[in-house]
C-alpha positions as CSV (number, residue, x, y, z in Angstrom):
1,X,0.0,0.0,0.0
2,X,2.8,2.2,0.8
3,X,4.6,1.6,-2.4
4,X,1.5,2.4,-4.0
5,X,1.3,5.6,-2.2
6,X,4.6,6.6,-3.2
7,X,4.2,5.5,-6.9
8,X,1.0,7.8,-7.2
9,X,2.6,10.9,-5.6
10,X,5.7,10.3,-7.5
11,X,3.7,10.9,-11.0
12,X,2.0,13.6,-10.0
13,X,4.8,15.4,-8.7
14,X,6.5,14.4,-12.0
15,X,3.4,15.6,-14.2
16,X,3.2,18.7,-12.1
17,X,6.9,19.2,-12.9
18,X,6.5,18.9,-16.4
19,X,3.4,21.4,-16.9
20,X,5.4,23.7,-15.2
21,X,8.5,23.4,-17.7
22,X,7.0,23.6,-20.5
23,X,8.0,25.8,-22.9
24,X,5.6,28.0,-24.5
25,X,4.5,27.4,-28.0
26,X,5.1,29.8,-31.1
27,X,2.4,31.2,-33.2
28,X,1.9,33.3,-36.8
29,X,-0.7,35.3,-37.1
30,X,-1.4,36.6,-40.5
31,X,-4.1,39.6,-41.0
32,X,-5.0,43.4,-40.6
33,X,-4.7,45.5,-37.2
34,X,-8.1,45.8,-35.6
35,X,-6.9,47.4,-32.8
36,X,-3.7,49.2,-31.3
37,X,-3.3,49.9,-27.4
38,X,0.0,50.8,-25.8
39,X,0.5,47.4,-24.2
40,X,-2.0,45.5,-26.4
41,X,-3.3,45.0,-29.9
42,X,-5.6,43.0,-32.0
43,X,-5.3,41.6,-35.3
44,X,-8.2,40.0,-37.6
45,X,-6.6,37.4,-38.8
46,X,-7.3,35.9,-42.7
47,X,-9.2,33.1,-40.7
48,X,-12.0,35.8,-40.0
49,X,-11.5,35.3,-35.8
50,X,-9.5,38.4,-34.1
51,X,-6.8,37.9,-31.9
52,X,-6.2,39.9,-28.7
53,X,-2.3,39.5,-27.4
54,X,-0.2,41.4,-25.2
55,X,2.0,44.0,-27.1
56,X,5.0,44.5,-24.6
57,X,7.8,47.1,-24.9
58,X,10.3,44.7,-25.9
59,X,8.3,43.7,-28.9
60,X,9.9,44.2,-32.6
61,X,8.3,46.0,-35.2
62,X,9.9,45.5,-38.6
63,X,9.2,46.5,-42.6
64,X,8.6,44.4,-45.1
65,X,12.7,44.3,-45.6
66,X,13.2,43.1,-42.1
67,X,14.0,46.9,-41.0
68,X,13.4,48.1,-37.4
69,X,10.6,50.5,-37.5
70,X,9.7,52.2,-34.2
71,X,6.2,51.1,-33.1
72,X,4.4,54.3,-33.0
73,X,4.0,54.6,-36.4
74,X,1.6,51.1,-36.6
75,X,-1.7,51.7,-38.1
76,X,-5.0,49.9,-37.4
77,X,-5.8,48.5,-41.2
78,X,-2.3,47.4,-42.0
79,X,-1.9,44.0,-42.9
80,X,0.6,42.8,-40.4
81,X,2.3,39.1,-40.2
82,X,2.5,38.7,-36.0
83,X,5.0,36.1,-34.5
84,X,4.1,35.6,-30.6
85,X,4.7,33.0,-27.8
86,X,1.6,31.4,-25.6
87,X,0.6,28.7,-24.4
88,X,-2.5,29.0,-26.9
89,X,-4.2,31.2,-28.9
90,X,-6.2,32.7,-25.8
91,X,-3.1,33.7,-23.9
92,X,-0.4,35.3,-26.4
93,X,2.6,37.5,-26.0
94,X,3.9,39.3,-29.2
95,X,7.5,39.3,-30.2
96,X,7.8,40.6,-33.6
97,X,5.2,42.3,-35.9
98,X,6.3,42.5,-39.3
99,X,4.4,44.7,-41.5
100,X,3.4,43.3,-45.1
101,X,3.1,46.4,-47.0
102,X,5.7,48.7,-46.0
């Protein structure tokens, strides 16, 4: 009974370990801004849904040519290609928004 005992703690803690470690996923997200905060934005992606993610300060904004281009100058309408981490699409953090048409 005990070893039982320890065998069932033993894969939880283990499980619980694991869920802890694990590393967040990447996603692309290709559409138009529908909405620009300081600290978040929206995009409506080509799927017809709209993504809300967190748009921190460390977050790259880039031209078509891979260019830095400072983020105050993002437009809701532009068609934007967005590359952020999450654990899924409900909880995302953006990294890099390249812009398609610039």
């Amino acid at each position: 009974m005990r070893l039982l005992a320890l065998a069932t703690l033993t894969m939880f803690l283990m499980g619980s370990a694991t869920a802890i470690n694990k590393e967040h996923e990447k996603f692309k997200i290709v559409g138009a801004l529908a909405a620009l905060k300081t600290d978040e934005i929206a995009v409506k992606a080509i799927d017809g849904a709209t993504y809300e993610m967190d748009f921190p300060d460390n977050a790259v904004v880039t031209s078509k040519s891979h260019k830095k281009v400072d983020r105050a100058t993002l437009k809701v309408g532009e068609k934007v290609v967005v590359l952020a981490l999450g654990h899924d699409m409900f909880d995302l953090e953006v990294y890099e928004v390249q812009l398609v048409e610039r």
